[in-house]
C-alpha positions as CSV (number, residue, x, y, z in Angstrom):
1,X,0.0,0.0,0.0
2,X,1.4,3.7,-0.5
3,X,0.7,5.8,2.6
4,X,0.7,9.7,2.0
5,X,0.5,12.6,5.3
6,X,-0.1,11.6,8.9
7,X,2.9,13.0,9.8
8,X,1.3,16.1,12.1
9,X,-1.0,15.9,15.0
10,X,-4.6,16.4,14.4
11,X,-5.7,19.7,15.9
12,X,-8.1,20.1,18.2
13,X,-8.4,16.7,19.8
14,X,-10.6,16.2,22.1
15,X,-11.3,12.3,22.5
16,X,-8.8,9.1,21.7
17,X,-11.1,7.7,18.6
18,X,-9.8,7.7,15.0
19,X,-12.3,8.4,12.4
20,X,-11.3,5.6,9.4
21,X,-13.3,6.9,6.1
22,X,-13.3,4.3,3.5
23,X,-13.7,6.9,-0.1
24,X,-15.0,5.0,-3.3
25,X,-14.2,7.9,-4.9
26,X,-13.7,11.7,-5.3
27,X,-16.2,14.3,-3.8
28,X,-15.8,18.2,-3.9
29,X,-17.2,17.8,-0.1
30,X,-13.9,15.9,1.1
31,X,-12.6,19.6,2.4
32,X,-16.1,20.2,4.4
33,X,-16.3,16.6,5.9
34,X,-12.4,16.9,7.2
35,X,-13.3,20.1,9.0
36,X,-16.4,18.6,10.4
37,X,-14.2,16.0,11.9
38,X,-11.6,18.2,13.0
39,X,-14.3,19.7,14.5
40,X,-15.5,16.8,16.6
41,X,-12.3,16.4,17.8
42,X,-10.7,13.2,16.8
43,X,-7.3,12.2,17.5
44,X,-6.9,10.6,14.1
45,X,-8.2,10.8,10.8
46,X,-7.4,8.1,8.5
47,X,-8.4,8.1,4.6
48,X,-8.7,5.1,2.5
49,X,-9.2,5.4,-1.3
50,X,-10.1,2.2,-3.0
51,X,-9.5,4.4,-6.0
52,X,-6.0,4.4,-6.4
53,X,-6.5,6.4,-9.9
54,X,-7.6,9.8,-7.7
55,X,-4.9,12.4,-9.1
56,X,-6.7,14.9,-6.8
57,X,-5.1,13.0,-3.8
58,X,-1.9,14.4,-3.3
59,X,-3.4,18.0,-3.2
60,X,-5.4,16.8,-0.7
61,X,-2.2,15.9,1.4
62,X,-0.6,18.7,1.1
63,X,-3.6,20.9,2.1
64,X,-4.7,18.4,4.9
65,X,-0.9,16.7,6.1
66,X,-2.3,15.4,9.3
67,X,-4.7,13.0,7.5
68,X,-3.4,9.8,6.9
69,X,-4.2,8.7,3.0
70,X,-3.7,4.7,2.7
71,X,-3.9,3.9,-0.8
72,X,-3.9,-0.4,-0.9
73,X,-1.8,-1.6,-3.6
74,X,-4.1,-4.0,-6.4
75,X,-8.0,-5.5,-5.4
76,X,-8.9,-6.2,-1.6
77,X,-12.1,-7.0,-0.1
78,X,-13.9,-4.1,2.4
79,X,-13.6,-5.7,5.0
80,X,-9.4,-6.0,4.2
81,X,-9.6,-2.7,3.8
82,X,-10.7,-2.0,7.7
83,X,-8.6,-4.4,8.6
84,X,-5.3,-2.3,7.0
85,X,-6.9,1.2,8.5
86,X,-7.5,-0.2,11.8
87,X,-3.9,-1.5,12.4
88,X,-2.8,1.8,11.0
89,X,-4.8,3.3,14.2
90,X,-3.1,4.1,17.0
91,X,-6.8,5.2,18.7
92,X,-8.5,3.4,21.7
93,X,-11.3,3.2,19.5
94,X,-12.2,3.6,15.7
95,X,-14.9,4.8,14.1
96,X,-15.3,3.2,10.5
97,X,-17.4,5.9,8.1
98,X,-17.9,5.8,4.8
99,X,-17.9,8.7,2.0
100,X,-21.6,7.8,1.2
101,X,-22.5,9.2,5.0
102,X,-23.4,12.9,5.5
103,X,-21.1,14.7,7.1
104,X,-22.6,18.2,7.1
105,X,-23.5,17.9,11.1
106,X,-21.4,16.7,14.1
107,X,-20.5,13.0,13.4
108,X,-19.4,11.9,16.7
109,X,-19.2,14.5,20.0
110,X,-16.6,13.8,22.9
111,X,-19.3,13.4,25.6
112,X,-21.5,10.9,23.7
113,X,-18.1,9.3,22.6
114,X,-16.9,8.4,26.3
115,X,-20.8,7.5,27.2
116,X,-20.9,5.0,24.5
117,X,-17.0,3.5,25.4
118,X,-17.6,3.4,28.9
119,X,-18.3,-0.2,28.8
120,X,-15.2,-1.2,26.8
121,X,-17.3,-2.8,24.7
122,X,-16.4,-4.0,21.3
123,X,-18.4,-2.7,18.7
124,X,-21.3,-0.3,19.3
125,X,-23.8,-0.1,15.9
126,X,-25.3,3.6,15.6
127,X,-28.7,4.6,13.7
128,X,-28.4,4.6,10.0
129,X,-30.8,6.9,8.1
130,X,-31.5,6.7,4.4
131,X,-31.8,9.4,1.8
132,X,-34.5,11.8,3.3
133,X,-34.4,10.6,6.7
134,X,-35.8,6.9,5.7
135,X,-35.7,4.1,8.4
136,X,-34.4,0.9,7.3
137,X,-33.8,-2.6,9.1
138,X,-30.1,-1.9,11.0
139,X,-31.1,-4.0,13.8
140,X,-30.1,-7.8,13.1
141,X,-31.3,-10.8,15.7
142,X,-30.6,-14.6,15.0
143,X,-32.8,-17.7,15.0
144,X,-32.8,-21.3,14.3
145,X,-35.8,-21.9,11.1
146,X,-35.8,-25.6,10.2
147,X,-32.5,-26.4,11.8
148,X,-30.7,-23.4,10.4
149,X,-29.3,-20.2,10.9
150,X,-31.9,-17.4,9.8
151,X,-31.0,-13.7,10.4
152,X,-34.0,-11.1,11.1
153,X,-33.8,-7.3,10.3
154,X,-36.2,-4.5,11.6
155,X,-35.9,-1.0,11.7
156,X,-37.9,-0.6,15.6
157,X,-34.6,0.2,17.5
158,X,-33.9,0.3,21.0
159,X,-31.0,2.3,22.9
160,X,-28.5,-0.4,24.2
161,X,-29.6,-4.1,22.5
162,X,-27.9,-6.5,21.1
163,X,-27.0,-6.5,17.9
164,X,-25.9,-9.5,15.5
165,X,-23.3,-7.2,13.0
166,X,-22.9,-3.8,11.8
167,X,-24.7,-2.7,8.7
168,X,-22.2,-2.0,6.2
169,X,-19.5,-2.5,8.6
170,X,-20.1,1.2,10.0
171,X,-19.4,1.4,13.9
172,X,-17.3,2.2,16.6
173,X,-14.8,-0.8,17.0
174,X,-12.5,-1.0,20.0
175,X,-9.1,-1.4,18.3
176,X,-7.7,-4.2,21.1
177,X,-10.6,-6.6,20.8
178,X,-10.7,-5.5,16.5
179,X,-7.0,-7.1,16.7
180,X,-7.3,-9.7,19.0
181,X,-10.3,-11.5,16.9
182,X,-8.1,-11.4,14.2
183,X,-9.8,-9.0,11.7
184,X,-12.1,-9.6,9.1
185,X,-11.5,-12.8,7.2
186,X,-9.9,-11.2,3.7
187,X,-10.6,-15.0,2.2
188,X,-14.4,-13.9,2.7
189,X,-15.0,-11.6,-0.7
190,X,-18.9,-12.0,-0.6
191,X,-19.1,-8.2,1.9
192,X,-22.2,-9.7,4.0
193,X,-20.5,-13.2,4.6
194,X,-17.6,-11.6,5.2
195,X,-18.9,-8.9,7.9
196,X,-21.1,-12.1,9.6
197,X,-18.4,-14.1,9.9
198,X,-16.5,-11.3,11.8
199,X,-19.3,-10.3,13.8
200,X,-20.8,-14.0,14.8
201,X,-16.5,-14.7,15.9
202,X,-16.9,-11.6,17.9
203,X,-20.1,-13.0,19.1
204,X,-18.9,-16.6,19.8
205,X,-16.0,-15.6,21.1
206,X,-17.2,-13.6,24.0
207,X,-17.3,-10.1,22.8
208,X,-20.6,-8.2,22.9
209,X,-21.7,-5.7,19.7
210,X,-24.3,-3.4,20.7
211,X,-27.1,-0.5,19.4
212,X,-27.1,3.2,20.2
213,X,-29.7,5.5,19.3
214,X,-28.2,8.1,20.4
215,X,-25.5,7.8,17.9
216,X,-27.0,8.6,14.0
217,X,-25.7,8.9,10.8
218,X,-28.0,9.2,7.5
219,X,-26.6,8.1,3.7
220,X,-26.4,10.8,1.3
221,X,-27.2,8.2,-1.9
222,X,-28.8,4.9,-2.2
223,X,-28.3,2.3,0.9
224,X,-26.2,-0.7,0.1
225,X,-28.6,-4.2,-0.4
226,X,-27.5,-6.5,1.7
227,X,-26.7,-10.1,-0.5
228,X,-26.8,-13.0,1.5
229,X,-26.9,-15.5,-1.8
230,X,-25.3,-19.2,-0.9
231,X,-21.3,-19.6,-2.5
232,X,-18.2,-20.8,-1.4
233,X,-18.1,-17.6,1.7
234,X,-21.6,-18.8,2.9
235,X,-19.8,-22.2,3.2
236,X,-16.9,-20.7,4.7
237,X,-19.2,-18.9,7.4
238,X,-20.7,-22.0,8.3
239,X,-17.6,-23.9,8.6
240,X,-16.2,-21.2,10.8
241,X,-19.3,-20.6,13.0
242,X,-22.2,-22.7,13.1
243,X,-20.4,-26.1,13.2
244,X,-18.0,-25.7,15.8
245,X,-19.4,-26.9,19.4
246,X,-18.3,-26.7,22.8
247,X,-16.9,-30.4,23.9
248,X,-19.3,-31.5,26.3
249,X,-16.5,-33.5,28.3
250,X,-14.2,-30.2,28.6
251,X,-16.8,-27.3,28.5
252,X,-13.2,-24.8,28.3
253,X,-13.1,-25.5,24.2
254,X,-15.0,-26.2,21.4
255,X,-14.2,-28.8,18.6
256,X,-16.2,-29.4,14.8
257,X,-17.1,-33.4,15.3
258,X,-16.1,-35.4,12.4
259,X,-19.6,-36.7,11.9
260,X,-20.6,-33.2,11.1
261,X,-19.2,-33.8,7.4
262,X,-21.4,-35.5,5.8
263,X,-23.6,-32.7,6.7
264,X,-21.8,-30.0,5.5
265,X,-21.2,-32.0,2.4
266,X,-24.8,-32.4,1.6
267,X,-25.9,-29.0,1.7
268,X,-22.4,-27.2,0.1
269,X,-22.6,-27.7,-3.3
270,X,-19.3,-29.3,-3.4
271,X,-17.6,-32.0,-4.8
272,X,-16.5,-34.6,-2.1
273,X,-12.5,-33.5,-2.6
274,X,-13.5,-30.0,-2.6
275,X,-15.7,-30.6,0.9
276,X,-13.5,-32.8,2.1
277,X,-10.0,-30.2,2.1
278,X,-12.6,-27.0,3.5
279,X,-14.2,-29.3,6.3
280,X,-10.5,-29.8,6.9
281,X,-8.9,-26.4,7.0
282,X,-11.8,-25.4,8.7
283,X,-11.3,-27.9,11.7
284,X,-7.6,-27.1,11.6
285,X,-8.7,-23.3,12.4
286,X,-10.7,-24.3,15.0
287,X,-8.4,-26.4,16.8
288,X,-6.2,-23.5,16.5
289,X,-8.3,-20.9,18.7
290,X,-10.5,-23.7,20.3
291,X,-10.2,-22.1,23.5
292,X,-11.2,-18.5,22.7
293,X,-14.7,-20.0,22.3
294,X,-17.4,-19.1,25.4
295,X,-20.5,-20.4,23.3
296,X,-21.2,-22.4,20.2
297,X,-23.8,-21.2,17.6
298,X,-26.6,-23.1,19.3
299,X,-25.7,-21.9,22.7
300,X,-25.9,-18.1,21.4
301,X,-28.4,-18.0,19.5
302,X,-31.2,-20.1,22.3
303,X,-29.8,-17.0,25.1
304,X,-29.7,-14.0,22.4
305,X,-32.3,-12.6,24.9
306,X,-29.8,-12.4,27.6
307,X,-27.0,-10.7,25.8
308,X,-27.8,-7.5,27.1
């Protein structure tokens, strides 16, 4: 990746939060929406252009040197892309934005910043507004439906629930716990399989992700559609997260059974080599961070109520 400016402090800071805006692309706003944030009082502000062909860039630097421009080298996933922001942060917490967000009021103020962090919790989800001021389902629960994982969206919020993942991976991430679950999985390229598999880790592995309504942001075009089709990543999520179980003779680590194959196999769309080597890596992985499970899928989803 080619890294431009960050070399001078932000002025003005007035809470230990990094705003990370991911930029598809070039907006005569950029100027306004970096004072707004200066404004808010960030300790960081960290631009990511998935456009490496922006020529307008290093003007931007030079008028703007404390903002640090990440430009990733060739094609990565989103999620890839927060990953390499993130652990260019040197924040408590992050708050991932996008360029499609308006940012012609306060983003983020330091009061509601250290009421919403006061919990050290790991990811906190804020209301998302459409064009106009729409509501649209943000809010994400899981259930079991005929034996598998079904995911239900509303738009009725509530100040402080639980929350399955971030919409459009936008939220306030505490960097630690962002690091310590290892990132998004950049293997992942399908962006709602990839941001569930995250999430449901975070989820499985202890960590808590939850609603504020007190913290809004509104889109300033058209909100992204969520597409959960099956493929290869919806495999991969599965693998990862809804097969593993906690050993019922050791209760300190969880394990995927070998008779859960077959299974898998049935319902993946694979050949039995191709199953056969992803049932295996995934039971590898497992093994590898068996003991940073505290629930299995089953287990998380039958107490969702008391995640609170």
């Amino acid at each position: 990746m080619t890294v431009l400016g960050g070399k001078e402090a932000v002025p003005n800071i007035k809470m230990n939060i990094t705003a990370l805006i991911i930029n598809k692309g070039w907006s005569s706003f950029r100027s306004k929406m970096i004072e707004n944030l200066i404004r808010c009082g960030f300790a960081e502000i960290i631009s990511i252009e998935a456009n490496s062909e922006n020529y307008s860039i290093e003007d931007f630097s030079r008028k703007f040197p404390f903002v640090k421009i990440i430009i990733p080298q060739g094609e990565v996933s989103e999620g890839d892309i927060i990953n390499i922001g993130i652990g260019e942060s040197s924040s408590e917490y992050v708050l991932v934005l996008r360029d499609s967000l308006d940012f012609s009021q306060d983003i983020l103020m330091p009061t509601l910043a250290a009421k919403l962090t006061e919990n050290n919790t790991f990811c906190i989800t804020p209301r998302l507004l459409g064009k106009g001021g729409l509501a649209f389902p943000v809010l994400f629960t899981p259930s079991i439906r005929r034996a598998s994982l079904n995911v239900l969206s509303t738009s009725v919020v509530s100040d402080g629930v639980s929350n399955l993942f971030p919409f459009d991976y936008i939220g306030l991430y505490n960097r630690k716990k962002f690091m310590d679950l290892g990132g998004f999985d950049y293997t992942i390229l399908s962006e709602y399989w990839q941001n569930l598999d995250f999430a449901f880790r975070a989820w499985l592995w202890g960590e808590k992700i939850t609603f504020s309504t007190a913290f809004s942001l509104s889109y300033t075009t058209d909100v992204p559609i969520l597409d959960n089709s099956p493929s290869q990543f919806s495999n991969r999520f599965y693998l990862k997260n809804l097969v593993p179980r906690i050993d019922k003779k050791h209760a300190d680590h969880a394990l995927i059974p070998s008779s859960s194959f077959f299974a898998f196999w049935g319902s993946s769309s694979c050949g039995f080599f191709e199953a056969r080597a992803r049932f295996n890596e995934a039971r590898e992985w497992v093994e590898q961070n068996k003991y940073r499970f505290k629930h299995d899928a089953l287990d998380l989803v039958e107490n969702w109520e008391n995640n609170v």
